[in-house]
C-alpha positions as CSV (number, residue, x, y, z in Angstrom):
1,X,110.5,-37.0,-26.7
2,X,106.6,-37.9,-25.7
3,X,104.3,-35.5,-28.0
4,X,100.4,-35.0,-27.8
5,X,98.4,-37.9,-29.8
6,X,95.9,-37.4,-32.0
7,X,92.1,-38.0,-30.9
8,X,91.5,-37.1,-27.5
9,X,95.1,-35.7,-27.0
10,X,96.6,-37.9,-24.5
11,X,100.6,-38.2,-24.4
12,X,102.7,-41.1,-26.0
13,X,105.8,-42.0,-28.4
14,X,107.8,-41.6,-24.8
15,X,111.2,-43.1,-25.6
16,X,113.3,-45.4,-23.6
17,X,113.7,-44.5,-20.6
18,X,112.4,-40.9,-20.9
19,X,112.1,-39.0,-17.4
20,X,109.0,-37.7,-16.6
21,X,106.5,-40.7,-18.2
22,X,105.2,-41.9,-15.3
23,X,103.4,-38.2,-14.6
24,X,102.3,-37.9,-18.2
25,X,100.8,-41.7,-17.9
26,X,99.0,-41.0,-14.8
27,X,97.4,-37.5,-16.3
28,X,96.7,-39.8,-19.3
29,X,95.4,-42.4,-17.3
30,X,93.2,-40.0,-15.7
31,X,91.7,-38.6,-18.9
32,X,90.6,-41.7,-20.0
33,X,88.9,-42.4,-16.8
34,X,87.0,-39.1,-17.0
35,X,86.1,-39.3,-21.0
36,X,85.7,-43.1,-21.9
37,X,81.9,-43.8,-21.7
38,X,81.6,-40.3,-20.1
39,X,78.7,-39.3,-17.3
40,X,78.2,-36.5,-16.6
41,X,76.2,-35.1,-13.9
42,X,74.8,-32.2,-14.8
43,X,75.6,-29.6,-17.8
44,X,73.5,-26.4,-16.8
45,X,76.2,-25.2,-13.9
46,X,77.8,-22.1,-14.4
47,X,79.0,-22.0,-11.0
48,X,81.1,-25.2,-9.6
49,X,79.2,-27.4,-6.9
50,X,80.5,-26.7,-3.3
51,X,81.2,-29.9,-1.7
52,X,81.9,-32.6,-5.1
53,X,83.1,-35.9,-4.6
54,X,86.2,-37.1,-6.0
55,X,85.7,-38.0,-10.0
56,X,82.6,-35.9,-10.3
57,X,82.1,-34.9,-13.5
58,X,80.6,-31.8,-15.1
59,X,79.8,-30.1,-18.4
60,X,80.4,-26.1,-17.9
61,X,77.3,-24.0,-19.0
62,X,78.2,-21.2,-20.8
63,X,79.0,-17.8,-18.7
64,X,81.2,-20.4,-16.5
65,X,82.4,-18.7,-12.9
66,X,84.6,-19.0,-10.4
67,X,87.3,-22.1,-10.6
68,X,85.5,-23.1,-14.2
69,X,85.1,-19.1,-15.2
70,X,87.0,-19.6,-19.6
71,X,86.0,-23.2,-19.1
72,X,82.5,-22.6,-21.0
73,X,81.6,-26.4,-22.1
74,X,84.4,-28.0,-20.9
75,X,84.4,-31.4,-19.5
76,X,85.5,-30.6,-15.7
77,X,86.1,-33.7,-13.3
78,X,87.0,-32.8,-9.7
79,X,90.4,-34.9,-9.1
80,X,90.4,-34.4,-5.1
81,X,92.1,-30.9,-4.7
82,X,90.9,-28.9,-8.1
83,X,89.1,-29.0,-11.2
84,X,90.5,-30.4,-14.4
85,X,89.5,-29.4,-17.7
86,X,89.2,-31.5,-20.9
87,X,88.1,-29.0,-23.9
88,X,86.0,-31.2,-26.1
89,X,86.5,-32.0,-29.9
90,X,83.9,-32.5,-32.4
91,X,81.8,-35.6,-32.2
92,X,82.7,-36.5,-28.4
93,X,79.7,-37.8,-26.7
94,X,78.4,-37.6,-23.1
95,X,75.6,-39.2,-20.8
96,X,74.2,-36.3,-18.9
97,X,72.7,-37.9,-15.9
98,X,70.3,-35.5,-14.1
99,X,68.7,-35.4,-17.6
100,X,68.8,-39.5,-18.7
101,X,70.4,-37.7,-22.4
102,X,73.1,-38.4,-24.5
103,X,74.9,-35.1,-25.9
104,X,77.6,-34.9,-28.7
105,X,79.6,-32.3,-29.2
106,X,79.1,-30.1,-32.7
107,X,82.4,-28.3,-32.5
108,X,80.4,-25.5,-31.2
109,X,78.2,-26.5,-28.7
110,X,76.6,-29.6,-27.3
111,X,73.5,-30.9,-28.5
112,X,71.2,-33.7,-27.4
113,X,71.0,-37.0,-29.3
């Protein structure tokens, strides 16, 4: 039976032939897309953009609202139909792009480098 991995949480130790792999890989896949030599674009929104393009990627500001409203900090990547949410962990680090800065997350809040 596939558990939750250590790090940044994706899903593994699938056994032979398990059903259901191929949806876990894909939201795996997916994750590390978004979080590998992460940008960005912006991480002062509290309020989702209105028109993002697929793969944009956001940090939530606190006081989040709307689709990202209990998402405050979250890393939230638009995947075509909704927002997904990656809650950080200590130490992860993203290029915020409208700002040309490198953040890492403290386990409390994200601070510039």
């Amino acid at each position: 039976m596939a558990t939750t991995l250590w790090g940044i949480g994706l899903t593994g130790d699938f056994a032979t032939a398990e059903n259901g792999w191929q949806t876990a890989m894909n939201a795996n896949l997916r994750k590390l897309t978004t979080l590998i030599q992460a940008v960005a674009k912006d991480k002062d929104l509290a309020t989702p953009p209105g028109s993002p393009a697929i793969g944009d990627t956001y940090i939530v500001a606190a006081s989040g609202t709307g689709a990202w409203s209990g998402h405050d900090s979250a890393i939230s990547v638009w995947d075509g139909a909704a927002w997904v949410f990656y809650a950080p962990s200590k130490g992860w680090r993203v290029y915020v792009d409208d700002e040309g800065a490198d953040y890492r997350f403290d386990g409390a809040s994200w601070v510039i480098l």
